[in-house]
N, CA, C and O of each residue as an XYZ file, in Angstrom:
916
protein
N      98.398     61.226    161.405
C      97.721     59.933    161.420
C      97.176     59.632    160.030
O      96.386     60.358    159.426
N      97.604     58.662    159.656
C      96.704     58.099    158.215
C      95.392     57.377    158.295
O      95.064     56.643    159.228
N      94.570     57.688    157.087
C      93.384     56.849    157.469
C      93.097     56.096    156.423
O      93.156     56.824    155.432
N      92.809     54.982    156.118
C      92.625     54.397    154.857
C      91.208     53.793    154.923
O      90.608     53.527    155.965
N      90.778     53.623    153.731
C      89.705     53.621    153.599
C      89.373     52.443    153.289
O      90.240     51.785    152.714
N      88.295     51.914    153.504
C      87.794     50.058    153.816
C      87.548     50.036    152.256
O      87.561     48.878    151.841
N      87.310     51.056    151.190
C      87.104     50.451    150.043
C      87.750     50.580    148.934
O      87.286     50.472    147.798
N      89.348     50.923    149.395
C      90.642     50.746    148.664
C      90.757     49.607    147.728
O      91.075     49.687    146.542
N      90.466     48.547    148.385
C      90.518     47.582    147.462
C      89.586     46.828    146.432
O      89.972     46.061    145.549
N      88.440     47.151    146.682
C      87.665     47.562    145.593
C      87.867     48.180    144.255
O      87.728     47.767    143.104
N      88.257     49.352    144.807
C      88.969     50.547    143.204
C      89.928     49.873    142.880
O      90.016     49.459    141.724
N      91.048     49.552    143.988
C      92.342     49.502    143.394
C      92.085     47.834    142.123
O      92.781     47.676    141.120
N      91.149     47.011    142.487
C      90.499     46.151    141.445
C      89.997     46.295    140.517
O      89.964     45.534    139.550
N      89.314     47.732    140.715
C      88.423     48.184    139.133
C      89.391     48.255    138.620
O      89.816     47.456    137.786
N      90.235     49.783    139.247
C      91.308     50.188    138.037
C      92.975     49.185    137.940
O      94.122     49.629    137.885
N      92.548     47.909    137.949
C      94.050     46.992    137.977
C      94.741     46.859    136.849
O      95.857     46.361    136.703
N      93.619     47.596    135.598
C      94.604     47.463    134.092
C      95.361     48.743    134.023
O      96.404     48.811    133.373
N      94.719     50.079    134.872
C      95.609     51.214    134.984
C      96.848     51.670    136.081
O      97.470     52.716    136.269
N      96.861     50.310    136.698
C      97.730     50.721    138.252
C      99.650     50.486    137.821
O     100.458     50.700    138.725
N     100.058     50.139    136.699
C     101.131     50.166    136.312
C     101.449     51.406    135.427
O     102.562     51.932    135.412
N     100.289     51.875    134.621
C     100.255     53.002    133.953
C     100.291     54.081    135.032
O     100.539     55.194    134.568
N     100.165     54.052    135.933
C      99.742     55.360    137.267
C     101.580     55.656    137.321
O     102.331     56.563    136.961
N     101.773     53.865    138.211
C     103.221     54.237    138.651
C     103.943     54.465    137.624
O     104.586     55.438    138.020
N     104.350     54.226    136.421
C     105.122     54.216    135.452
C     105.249     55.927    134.893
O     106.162     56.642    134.478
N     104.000     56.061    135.115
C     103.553     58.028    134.958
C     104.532     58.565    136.089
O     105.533     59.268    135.947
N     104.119     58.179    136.951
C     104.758     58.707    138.417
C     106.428     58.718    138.157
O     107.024     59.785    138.008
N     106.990     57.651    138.126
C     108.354     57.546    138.331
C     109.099     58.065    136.957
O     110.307     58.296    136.910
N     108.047     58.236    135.665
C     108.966     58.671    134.969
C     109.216     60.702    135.320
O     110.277     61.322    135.399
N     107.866     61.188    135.445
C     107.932     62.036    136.116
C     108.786     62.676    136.959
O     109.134     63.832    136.722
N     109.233     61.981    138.066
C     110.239     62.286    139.299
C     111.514     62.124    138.268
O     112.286     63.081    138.211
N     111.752     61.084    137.532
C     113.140     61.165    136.142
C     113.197     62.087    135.452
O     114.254     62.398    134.903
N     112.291     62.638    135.327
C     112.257     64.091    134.124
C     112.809     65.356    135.272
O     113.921     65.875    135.182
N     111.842     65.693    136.284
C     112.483     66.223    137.380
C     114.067     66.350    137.597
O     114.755     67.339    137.342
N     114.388     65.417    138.000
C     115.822     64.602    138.338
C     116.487     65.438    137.408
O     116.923     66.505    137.838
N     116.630     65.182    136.337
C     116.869     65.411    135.399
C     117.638     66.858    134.670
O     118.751     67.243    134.313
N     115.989     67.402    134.745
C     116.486     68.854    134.927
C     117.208     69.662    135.681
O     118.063     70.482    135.343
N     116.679     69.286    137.059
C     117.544     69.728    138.063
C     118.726     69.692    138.341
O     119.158     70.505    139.159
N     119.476     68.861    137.819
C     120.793     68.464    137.376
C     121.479     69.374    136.142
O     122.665     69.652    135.970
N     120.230     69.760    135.300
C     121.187     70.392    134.299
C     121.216     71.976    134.674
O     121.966     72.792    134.138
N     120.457     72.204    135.488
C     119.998     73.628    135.697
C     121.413     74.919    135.953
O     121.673     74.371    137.024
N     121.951     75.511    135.919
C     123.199     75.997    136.289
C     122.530     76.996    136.776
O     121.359     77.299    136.545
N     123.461     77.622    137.613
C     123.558     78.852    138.123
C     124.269     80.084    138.130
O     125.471     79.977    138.372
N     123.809     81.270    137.917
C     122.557     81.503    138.869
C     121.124     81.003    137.928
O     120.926     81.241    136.737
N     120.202     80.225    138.908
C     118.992     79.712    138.387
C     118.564     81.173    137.569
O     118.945     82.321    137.796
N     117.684     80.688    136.603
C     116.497     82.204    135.866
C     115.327     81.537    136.558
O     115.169     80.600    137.341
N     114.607     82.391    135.956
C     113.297     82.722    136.563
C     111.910     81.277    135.662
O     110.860     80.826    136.119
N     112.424     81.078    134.696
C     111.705     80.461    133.948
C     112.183     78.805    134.407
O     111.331     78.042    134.863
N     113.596     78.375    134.231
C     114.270     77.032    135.552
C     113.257     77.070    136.499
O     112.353     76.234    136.501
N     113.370     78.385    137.670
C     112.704     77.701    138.988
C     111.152     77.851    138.665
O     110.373     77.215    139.375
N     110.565     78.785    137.469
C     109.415     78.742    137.902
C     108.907     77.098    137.610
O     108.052     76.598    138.340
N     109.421     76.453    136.661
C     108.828     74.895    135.734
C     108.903     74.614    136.690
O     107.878     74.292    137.290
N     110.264     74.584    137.386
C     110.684     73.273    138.446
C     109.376     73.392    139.432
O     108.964     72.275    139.743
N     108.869     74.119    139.813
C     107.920     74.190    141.194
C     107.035     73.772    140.543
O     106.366     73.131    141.353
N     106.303     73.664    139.056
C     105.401     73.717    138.610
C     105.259     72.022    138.613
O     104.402     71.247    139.037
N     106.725     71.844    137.822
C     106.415     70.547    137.407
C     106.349     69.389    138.914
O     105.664     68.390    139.131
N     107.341     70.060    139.688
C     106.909     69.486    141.027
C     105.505     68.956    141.721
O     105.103     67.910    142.232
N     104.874     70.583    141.383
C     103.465     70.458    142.163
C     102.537     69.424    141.343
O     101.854     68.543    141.864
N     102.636     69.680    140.041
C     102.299     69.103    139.023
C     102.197     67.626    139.663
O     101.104     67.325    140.143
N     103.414     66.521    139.721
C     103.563     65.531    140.361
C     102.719     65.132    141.504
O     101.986     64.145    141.465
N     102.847     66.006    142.640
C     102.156     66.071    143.965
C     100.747     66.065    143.469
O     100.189     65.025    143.818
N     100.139     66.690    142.926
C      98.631     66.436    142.796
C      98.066     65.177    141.595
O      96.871     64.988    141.367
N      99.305     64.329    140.858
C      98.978     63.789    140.346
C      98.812     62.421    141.100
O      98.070     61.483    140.809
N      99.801     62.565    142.270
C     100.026     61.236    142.974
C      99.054     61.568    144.084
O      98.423     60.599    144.507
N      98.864     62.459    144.507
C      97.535     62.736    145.659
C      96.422     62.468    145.085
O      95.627     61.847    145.791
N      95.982     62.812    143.694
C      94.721     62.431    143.126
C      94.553     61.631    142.921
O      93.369     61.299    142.973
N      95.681     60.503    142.465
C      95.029     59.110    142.270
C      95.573     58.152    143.029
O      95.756     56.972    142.733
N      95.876     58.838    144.236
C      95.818     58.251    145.771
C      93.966     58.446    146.414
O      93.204     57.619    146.916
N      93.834     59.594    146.162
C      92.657     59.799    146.701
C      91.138     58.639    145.719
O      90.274     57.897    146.188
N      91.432     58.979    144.475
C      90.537     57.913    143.750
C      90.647     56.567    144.523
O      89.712     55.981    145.069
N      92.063     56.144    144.471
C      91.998     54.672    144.860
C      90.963     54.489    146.484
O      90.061     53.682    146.707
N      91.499     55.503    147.338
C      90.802     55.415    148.567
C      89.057     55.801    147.926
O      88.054     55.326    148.458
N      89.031     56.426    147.114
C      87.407     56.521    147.316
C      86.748     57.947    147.575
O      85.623     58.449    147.572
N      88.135     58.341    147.812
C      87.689     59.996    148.314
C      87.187     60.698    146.841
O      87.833     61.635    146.370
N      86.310     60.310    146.346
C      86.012     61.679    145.004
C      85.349     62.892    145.050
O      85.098     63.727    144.182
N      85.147     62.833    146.081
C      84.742     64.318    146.367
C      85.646     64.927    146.561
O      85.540     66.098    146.199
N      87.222     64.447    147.317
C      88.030     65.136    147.442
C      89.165     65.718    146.166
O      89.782     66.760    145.943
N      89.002     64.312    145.491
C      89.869     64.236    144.369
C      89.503     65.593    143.403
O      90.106     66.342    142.634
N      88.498     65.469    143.797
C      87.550     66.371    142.208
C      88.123     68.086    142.309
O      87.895     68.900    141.415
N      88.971     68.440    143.707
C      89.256     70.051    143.999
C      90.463     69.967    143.065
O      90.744     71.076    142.609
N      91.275     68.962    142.636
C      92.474     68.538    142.267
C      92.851     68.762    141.245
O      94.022     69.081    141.036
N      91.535     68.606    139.901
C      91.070     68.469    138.598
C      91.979     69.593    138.358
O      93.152     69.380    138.050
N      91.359     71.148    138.519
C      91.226     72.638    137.910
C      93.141     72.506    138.403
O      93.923     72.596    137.456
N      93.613     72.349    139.508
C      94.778     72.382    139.862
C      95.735     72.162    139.184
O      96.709     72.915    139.165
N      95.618     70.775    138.297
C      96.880     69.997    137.821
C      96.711     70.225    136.411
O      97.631     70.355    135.603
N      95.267     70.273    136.124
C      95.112     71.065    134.815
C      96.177     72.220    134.134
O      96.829     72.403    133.106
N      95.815     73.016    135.755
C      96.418     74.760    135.818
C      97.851     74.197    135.657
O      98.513     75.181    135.327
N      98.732     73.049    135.724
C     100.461     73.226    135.831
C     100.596     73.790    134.721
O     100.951     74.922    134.391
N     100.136     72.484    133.927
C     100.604     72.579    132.372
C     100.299     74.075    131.486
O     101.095     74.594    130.704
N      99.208     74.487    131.771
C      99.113     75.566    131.221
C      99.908     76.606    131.696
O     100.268     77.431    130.856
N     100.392     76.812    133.267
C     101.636     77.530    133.788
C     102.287     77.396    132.607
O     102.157     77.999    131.542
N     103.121     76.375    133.005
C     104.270     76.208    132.207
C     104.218     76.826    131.108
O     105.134     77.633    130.952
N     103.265     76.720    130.045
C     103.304     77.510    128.845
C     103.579     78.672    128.899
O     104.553     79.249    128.415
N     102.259     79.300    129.823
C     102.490     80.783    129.795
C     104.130     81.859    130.414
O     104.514     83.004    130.177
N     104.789     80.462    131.443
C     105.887     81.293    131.694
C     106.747     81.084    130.420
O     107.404     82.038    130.006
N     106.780     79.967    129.815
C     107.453     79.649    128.762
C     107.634     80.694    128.011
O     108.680     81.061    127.476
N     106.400     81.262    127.970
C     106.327     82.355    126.966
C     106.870     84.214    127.018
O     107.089     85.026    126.120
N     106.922     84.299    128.511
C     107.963     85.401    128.774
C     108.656     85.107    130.020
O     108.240     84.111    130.612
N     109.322     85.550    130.388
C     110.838     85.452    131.131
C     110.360     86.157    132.288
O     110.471     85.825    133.468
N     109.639     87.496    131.637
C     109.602     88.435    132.806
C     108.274     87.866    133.337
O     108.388     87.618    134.537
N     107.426     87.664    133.000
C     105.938     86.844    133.927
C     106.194     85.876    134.672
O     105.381     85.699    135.579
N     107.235     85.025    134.595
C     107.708     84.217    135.285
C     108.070     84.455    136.273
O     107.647     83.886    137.279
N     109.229     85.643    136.287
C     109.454     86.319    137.148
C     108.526     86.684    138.148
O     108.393     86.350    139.325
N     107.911     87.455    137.391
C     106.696     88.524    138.664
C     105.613     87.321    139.111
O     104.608     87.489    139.801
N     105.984     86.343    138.662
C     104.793     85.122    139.329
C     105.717     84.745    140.733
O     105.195     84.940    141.831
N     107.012     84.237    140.650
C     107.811     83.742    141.752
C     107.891     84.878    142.650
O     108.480     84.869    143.731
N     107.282     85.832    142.155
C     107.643     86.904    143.459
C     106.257     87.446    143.925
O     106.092     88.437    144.637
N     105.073     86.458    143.296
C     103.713     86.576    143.465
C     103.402     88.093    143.416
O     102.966     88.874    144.262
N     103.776     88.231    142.139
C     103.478     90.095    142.066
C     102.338     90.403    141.368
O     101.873     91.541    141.320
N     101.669     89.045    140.596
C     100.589     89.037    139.469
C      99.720     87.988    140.091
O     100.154     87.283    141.002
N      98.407     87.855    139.587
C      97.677     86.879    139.765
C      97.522     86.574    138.385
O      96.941     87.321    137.598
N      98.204     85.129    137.985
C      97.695     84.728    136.594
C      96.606     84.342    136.107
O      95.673     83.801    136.700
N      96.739     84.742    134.483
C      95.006     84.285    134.270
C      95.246     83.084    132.719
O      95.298     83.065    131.490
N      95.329     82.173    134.035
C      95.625     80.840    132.572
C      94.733     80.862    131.600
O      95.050     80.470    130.478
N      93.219     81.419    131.933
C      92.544     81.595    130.751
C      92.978     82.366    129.513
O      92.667     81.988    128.383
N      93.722     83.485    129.756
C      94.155     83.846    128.452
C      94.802     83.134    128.513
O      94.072     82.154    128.364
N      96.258     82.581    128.699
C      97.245     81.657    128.358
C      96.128     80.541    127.238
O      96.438     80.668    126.054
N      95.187     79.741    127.437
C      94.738     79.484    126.893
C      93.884     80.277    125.532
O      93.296     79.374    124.938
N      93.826     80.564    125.386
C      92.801     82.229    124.297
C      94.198     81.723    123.684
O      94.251     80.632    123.115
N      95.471     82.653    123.833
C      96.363     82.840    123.222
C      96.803     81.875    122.231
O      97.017     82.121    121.044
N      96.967     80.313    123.051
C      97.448     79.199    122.737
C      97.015     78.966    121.489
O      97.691     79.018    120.461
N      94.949     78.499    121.683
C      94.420     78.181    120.268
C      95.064     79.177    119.182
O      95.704     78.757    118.219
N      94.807     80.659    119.459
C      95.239     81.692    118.494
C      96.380     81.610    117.707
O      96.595     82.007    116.562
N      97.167     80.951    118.619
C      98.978     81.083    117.780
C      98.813     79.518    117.087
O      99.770     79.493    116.314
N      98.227     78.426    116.977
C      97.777     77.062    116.219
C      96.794     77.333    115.446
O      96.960     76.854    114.324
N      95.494     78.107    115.622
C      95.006     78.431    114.257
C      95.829     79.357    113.176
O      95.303     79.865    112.186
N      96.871     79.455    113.449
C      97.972     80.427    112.371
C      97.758     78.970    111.392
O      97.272     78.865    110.266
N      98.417     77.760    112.451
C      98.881     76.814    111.266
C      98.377     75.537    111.151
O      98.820     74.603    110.483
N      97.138     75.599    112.064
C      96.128     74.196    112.472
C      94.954     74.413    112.611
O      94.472     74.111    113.703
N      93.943     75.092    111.427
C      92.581     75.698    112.151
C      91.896     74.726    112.313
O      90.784     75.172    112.596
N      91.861     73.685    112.312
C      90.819     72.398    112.494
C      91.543     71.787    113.887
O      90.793     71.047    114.524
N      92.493     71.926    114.291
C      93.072     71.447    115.718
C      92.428     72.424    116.571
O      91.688     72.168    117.520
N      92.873     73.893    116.030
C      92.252     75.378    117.019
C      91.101     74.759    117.258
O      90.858     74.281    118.366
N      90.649     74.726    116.714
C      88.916     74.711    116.624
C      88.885     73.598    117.707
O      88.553     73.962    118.835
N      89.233     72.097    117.486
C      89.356     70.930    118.453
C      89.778     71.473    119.939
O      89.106     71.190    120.931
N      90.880     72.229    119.992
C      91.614     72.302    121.252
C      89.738     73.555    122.096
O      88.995     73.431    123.069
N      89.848     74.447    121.050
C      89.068     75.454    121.632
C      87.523     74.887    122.371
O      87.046     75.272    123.439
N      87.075     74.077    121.616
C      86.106     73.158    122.277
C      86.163     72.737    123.757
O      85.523     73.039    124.764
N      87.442     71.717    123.409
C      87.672     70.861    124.422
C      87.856     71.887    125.807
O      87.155     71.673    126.797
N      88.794     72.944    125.790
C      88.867     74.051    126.926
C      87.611     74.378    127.278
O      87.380     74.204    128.474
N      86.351     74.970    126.355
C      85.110     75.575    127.058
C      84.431     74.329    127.363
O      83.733     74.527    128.357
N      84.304     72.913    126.876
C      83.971     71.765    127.652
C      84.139     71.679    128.951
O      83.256     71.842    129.794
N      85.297     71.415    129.152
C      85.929     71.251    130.419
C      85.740     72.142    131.156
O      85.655     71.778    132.329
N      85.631     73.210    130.980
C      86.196     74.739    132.035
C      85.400     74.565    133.095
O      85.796     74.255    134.219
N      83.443     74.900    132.538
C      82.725     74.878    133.510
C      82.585     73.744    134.833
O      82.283     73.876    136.019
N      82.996     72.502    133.917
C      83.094     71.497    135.516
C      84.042     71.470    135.857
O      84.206     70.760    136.848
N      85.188     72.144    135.336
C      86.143     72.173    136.295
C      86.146     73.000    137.701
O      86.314     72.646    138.868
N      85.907     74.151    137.132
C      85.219     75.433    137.669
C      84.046     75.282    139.027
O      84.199     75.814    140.127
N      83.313     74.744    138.769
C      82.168     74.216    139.627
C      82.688     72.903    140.701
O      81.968     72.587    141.648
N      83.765     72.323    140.484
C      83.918     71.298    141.219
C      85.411     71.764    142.209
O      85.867     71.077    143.123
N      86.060     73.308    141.656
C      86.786     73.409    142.623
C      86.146     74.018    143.833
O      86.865     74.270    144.799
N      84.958     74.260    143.870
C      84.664     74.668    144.946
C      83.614     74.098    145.610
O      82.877     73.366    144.951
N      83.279     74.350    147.289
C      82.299     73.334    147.873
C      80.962     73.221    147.021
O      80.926     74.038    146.100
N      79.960     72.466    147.116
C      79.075     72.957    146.456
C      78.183     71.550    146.341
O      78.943     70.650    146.696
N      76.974     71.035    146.015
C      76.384     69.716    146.059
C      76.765     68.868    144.749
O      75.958     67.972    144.501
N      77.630     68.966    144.045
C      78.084     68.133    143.056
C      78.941     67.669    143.740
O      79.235     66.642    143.129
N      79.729     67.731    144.845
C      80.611     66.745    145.933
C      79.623     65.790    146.321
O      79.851     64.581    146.289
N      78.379     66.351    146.740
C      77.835     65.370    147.624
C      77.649     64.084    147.314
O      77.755     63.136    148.092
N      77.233     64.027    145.612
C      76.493     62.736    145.285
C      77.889     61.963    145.214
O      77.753     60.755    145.025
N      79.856     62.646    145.383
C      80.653     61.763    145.038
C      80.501     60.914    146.811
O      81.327     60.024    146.608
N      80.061     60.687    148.125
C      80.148     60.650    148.922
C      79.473     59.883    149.138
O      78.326     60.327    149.165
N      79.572     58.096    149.476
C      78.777     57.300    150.114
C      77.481     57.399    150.829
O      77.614     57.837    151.972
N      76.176     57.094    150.453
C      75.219     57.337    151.764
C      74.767     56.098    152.183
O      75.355     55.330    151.423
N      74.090     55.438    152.919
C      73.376     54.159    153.711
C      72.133     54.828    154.016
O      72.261     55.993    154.393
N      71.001     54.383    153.945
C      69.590     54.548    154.580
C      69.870     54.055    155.943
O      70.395     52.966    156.175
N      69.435     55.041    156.968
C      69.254     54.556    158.177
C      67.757     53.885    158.157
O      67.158     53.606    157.118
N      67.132     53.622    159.819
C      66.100     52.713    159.905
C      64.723     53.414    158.860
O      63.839     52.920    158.160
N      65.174     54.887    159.253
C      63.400     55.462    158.942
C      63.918     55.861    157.284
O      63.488     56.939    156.872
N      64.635     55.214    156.515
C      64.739     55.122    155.148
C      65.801     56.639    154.757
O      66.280     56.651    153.623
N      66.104     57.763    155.627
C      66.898     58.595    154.894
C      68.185     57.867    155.128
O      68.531     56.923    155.838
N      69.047     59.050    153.840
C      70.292     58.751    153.587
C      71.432     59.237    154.121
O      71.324     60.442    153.893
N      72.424     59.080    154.667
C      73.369     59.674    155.182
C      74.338     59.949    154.672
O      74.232     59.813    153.453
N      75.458     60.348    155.037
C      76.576     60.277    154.207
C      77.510     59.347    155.307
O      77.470     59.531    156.524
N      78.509     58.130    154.513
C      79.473     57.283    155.668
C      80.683     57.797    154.982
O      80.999     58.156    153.848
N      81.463     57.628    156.665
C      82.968     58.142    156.386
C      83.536     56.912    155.326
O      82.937     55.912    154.932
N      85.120     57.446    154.980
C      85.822     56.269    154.390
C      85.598     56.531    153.000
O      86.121     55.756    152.198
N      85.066     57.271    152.671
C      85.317     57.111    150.732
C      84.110     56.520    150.100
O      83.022     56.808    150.599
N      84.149     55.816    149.180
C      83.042     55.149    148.719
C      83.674     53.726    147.573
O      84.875     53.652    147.312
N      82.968     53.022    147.180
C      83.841     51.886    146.091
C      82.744     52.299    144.892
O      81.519     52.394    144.976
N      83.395     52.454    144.053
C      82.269     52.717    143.090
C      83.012     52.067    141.681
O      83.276     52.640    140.623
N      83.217     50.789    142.050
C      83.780     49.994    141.216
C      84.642     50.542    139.563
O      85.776     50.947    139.307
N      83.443     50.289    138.766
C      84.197     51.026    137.631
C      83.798     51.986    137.234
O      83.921     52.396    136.080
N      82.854     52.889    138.770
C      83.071     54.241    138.577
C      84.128     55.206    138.482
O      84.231     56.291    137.909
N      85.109     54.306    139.413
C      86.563     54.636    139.871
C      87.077     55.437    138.534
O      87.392     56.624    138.442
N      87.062     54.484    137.590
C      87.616     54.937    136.116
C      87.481     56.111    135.670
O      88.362     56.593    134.957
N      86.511     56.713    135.951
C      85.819     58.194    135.146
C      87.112     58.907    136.072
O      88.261     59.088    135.669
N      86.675     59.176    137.135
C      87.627     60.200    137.928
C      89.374     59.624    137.921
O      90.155     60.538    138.181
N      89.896     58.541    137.715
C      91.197     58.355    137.395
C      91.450     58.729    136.116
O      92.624     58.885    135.779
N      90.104     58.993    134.931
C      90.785     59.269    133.706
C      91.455     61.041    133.440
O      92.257     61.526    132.642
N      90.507     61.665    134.733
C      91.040     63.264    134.589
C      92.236     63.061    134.972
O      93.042     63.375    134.096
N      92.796     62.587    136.104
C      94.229     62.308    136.711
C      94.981     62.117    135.388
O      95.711     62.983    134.907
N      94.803     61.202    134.969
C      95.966     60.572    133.572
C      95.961     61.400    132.267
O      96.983     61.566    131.601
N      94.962     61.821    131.995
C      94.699     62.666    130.977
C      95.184     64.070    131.324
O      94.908     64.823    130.389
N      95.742     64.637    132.219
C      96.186     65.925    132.707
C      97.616     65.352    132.742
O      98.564     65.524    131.976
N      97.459     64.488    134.069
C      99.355     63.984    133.509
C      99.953     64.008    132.496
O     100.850     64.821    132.274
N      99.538     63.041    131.618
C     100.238     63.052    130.023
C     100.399     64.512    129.377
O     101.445     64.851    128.824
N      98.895     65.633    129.531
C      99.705     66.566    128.762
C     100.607     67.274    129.974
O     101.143     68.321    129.610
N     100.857     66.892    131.315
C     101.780     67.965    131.999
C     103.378     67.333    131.203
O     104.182     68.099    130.672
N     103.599     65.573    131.294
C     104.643     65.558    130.714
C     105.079     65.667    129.260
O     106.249     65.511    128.913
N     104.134     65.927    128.474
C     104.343     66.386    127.005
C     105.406     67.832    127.058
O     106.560     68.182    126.814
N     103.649     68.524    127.730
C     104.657     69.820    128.123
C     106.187     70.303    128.707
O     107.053     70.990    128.166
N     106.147     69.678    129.980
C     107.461     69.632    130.557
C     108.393     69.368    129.666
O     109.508     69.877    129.785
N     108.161     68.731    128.878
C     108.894     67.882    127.607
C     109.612     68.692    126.858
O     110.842     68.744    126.879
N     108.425     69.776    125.730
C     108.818     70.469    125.007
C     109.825     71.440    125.924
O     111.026     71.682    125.805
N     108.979     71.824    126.742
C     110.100     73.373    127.764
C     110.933     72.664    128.385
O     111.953     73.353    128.428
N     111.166     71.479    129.012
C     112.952     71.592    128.868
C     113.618     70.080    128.285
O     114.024     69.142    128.970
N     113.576     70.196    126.798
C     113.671     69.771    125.981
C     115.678     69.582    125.682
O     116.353     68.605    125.356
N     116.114     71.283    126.048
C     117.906     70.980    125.727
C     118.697     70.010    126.958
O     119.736     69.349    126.984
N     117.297     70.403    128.212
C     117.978     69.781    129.898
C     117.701     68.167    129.873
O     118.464     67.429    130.495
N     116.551     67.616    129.111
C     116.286     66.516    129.191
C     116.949     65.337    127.714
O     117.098     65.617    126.525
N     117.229     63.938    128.506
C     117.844     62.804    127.558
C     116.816     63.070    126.289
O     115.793     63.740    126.426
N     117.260     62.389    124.884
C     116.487     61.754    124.306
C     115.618     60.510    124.464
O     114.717     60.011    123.791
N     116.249     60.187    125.647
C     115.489     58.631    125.618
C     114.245     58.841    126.768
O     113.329     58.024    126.860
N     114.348     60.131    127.686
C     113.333     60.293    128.645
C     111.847     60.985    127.424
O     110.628     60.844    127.527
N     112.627     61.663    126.443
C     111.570     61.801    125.328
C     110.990     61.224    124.699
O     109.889     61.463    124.204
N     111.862     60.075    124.589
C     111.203     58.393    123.765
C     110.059     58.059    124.675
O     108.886     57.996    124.307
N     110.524     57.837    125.970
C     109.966     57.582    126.725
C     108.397     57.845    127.093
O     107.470     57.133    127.480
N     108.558     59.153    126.794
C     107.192     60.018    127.330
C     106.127     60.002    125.656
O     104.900     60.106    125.622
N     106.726     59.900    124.868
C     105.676     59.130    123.825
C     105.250     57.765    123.811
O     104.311     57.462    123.074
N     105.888     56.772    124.625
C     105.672     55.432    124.700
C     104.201     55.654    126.008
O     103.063     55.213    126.166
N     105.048     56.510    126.624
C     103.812     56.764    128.137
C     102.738     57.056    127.607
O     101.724     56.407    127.863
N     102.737     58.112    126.742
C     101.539     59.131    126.282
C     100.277     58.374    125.698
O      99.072     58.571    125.859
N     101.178     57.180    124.758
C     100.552     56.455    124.168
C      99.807     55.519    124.640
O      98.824     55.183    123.979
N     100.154     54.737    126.164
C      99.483     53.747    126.882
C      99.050     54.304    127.224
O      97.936     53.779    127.233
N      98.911     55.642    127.849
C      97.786     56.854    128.339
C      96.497     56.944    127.438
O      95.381     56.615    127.839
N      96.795     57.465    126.068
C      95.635     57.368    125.235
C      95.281     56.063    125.253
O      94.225     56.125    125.883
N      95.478     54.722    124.940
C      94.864     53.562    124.962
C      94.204     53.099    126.117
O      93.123     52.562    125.878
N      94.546     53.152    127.320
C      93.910     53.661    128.191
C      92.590     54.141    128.473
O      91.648     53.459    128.877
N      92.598     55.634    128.175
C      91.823     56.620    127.805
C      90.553     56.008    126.879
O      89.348     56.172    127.069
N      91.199     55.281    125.860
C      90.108     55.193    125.096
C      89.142     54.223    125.460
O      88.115     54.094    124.794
């Protein structure tokens, strides 16, 4: 059963300068997919199927999350964040050996994207120490609310509609909430994770994918940052 929420159209009004940028993310996405999957030969490796699931899931929580924003659900949206975050950084780290990839599809390891990250800045301060430094920030920024919002906890609560009943307390009402161009804050983690999942996807399968789906994903990236800003 579906349930939609009475203040869909509210958001879907705040965010009406980002709702072509959403789908345009989306469908180029499922093209990059497409794509690969087509070039993939067989027998598949380990590093093919691991992206493919990645970049898959990747998709699925990008279109569930800013399905869920539009409905209002941000409390729900917010478990989503640490998730879609985690593709892109997958991807790197299998990128980076053959055999981890491996022992991930056969769930033999529990990964720890945090080093994947450690590592990352490390191998760019070789040849970017003022980016290192930028990227390294931005990761311990982010981490802790990411961290804190994948799990239950009262920073959901305040995303959750309340009404004063008669004797003045607050409740919480079903259905989501409209929080006009609050909407924006929580659609910008959605888009801002997207863009770098398809950067990424980009570089790692770079020989499987057109040039023009690459054109492409800098034209995206770019209405993403403007966007953003």
């Amino acid at each position: 059963m579906a349930f939609s929420s009475p203040h869909k159209a509210a958001n879907v009004a705040a965010l009406a300068d980002g709702m072509a940028l959403f789908e345009d993310m989306a469908r180029h996405h499922i093209d990059g997919i497409t794509q690969f999957g087509e070039a993939m030969t067989r027998p598949f490796n380990s590093f093919d199927t691991a992206t493919m699931h990645l970049g898959m899931h990747g998709y699925n929580l990008f279109e569930a999350g800013i399905d869920l924003v539009l409905q209002g659900r941000f409390d729900v949206a917010s478990y989503l964040y640490r998730s879609l975050r985690d593709c892109h950084d997958l991807v790197l780290l299998v990128g980076d050996d053959p055999e981890l990839a491996e022992r991930l599809l056969n769930d033999e390891i529990e990964v720890k994207v945090g080093d994947e990250k450690k590592a990352a800045v490390g191998r760019l301060r070789a040849t970017d120490a003022a980016a290192a430094a930028q990227w390294d920030r931005l990761f311990k920024s982010e981490n802790a609310e990411y961290q804190r919002l994948s799990h239950v906890g009262p920073g959901h609560f305040g995303m959750v509609l309340t009404l004063p009943d008669a004797n003045g307390d607050r409740f919480p009402v079903l259905g989501g909430m409209d929080a006009g161009e609050g909407s924006r804050a929580f659609a910008r983690v959605f888009v801002m994770n997207e863009a770098t999942l398809l950067l990424v996807l980009g570089m790692s399968w770079q020989d499987k994918l057109s040039a023009n789906w690459a054109d492409r994903t800098k034209v995206l990236v770019a209405r993403a940052a403007e966007w953003l800003s």
